[in-house]
N, C-alpha and C positions, 0 to 999 in steps of 0.2 A: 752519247753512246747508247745505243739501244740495246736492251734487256730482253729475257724472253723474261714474261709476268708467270710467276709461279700460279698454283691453282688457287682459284681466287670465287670467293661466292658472291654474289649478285643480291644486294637488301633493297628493295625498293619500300620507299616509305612512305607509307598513307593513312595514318594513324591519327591525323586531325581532325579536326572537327568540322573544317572548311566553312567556319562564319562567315568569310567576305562573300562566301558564292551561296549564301543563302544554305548551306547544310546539302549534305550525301556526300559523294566520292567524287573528288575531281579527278581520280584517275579515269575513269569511265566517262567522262565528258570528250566527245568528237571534235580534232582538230583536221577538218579536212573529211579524208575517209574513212580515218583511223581515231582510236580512240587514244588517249594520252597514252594511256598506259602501255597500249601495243607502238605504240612509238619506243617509249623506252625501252620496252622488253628487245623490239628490235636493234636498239643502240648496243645496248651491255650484253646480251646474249651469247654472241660470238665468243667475248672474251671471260665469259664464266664459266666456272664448273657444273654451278647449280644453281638456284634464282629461288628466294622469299620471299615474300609478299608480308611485309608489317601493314596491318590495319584488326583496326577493333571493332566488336559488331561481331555479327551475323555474317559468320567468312562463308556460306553458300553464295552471296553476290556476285565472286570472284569465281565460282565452282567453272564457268568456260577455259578460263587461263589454265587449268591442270599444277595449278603455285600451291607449295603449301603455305598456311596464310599462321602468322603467329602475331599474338596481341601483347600489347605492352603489358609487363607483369606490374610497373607503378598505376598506382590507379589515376583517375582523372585528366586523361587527356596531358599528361607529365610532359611533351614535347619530344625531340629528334634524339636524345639522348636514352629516353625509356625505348626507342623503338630499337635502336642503336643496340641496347643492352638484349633485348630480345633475339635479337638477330645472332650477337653474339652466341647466346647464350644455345641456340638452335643449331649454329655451325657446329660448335664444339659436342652437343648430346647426337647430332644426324650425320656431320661430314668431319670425324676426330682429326681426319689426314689433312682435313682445308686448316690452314696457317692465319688465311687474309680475308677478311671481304670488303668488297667496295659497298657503300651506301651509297645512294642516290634517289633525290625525292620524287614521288609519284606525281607531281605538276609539272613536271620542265620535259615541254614536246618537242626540244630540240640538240638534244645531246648529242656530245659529238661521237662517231664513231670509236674513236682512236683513245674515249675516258681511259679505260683499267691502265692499259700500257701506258700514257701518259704519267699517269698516276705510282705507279710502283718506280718507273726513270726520275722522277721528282723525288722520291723517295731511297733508293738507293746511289743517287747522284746526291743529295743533300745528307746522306749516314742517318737519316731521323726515320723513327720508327711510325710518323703518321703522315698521311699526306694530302691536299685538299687541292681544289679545283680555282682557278681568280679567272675573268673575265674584265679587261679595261681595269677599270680603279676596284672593283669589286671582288672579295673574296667569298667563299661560297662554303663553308663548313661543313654542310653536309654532305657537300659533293666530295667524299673522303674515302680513304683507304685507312682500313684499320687491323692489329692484327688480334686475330679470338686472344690470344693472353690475356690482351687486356680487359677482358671481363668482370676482372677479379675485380682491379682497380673502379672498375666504373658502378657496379652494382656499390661498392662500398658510397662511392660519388653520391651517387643516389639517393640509398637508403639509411647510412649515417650521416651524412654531411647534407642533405637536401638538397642536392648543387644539381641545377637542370640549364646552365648556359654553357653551349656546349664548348665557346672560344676560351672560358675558363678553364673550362675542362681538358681540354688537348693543349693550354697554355704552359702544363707540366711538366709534357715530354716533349714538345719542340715540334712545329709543321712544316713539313717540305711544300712548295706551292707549285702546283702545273700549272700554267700559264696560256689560256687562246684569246682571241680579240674579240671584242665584244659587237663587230661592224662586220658584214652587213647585218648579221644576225647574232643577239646575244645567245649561243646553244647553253646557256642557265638562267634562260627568262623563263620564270614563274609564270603560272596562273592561279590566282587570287581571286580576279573578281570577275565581273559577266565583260567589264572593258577589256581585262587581261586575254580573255578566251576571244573575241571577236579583232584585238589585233594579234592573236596565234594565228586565229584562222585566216585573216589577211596577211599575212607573213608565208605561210603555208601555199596559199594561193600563187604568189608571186615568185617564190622560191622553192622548184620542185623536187633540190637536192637536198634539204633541210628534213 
């Protein structure tokens, strides 16, 4: 049964360190004509309220996208869960009336259009209050739907308990799972490394509704 998705904020996250790819942002890295990142911004747009940009650094890089950019408050590169908390923690002090936001990582140039609403149908079709993204055998955590309450919970995750794997983390309250195919195209293939980005960009080429 389809759902209308409540108002929903848009976290993309770019907060790593991007070792594989030799260091900077692989959101700003070109698949095609476009840059990662305006791919995704293209994908979730539609179906969000408002859109933040999690990355650390010097957030003027970003200054063309018009995103406000918020940094992990753990230090050191803490992983998808410090960015995750950040996101939160921005919904709830910028948009009190947004409920939800979807996270989705600043490397995958191939998201599907239909993410948010997938995503809230997995979730109130499964009664669980989190919900994440699988492709063929693969589950994808970060590609999640989360709602601000849970802030409280995670900042404690964090910052008493030191807990930064995030499948531990949502293992408490239960994941509803959207489900697309991972053939022809996986739409939650990463890019990692210079091979990742050079079969995007062949994928891209070949497939111009991607």
């Amino acid at each position: 049964m389809r759902i209308e998705a409540p108002p929903t904020l848009g976290l993309v996250l770019a907060g790593g360190r991007a070792s594989r790819m030799g260091g900077g942002d692989k959101t700003l890295l070109k698949v095609g004509s476009a840059t990662i990142l305006e791919r995704v911004l293209a994908r979730i747009r539609p179906h969000c309220t408002a859109i933040v940009l999690n990355a650390n650094g010097d957030p003027s890089r970003f200054a063309t996208f018009g995103l406000p950019v918020v940094a992990d408050e753990v230090p050191d590169f803490a992983g998808p869960l410090a960015g995750i908390l950040a996101g939160l923690e921005w919904a709830a002090r910028e948009h009190p009336k947004i409920e939800w936001i979807a996270s989705v990582p600043g490397d995958c140039p191939f998201l599907p259009p239909d993410l948010i609403p997938r995503l809230h149908e997995a979730r109130s079709a499964e009664g669980k209050i989190l919900a994440c993204a699988r492709s063929g055998e693969w589950r994808h955590p970060v590609v999640a739907l989360w709602p601000v309450a849970l802030r409280v919970d995670l900042r404690r995750a964090l910052f008493d308990e030191d807990l930064h794997k995030i499948e531990l983390f949502t293992g408490r309250y239960g994941v509803a799972v959207a489900e697309w195919p991972d053939r022809p195209v996986d739409p939650f293939m990463n890019v990692n490394t210079p091979e990742d980005l050079a079969a995007a960009a062949d994928i891209a080429a070949q497939n111009r509704d991607v």
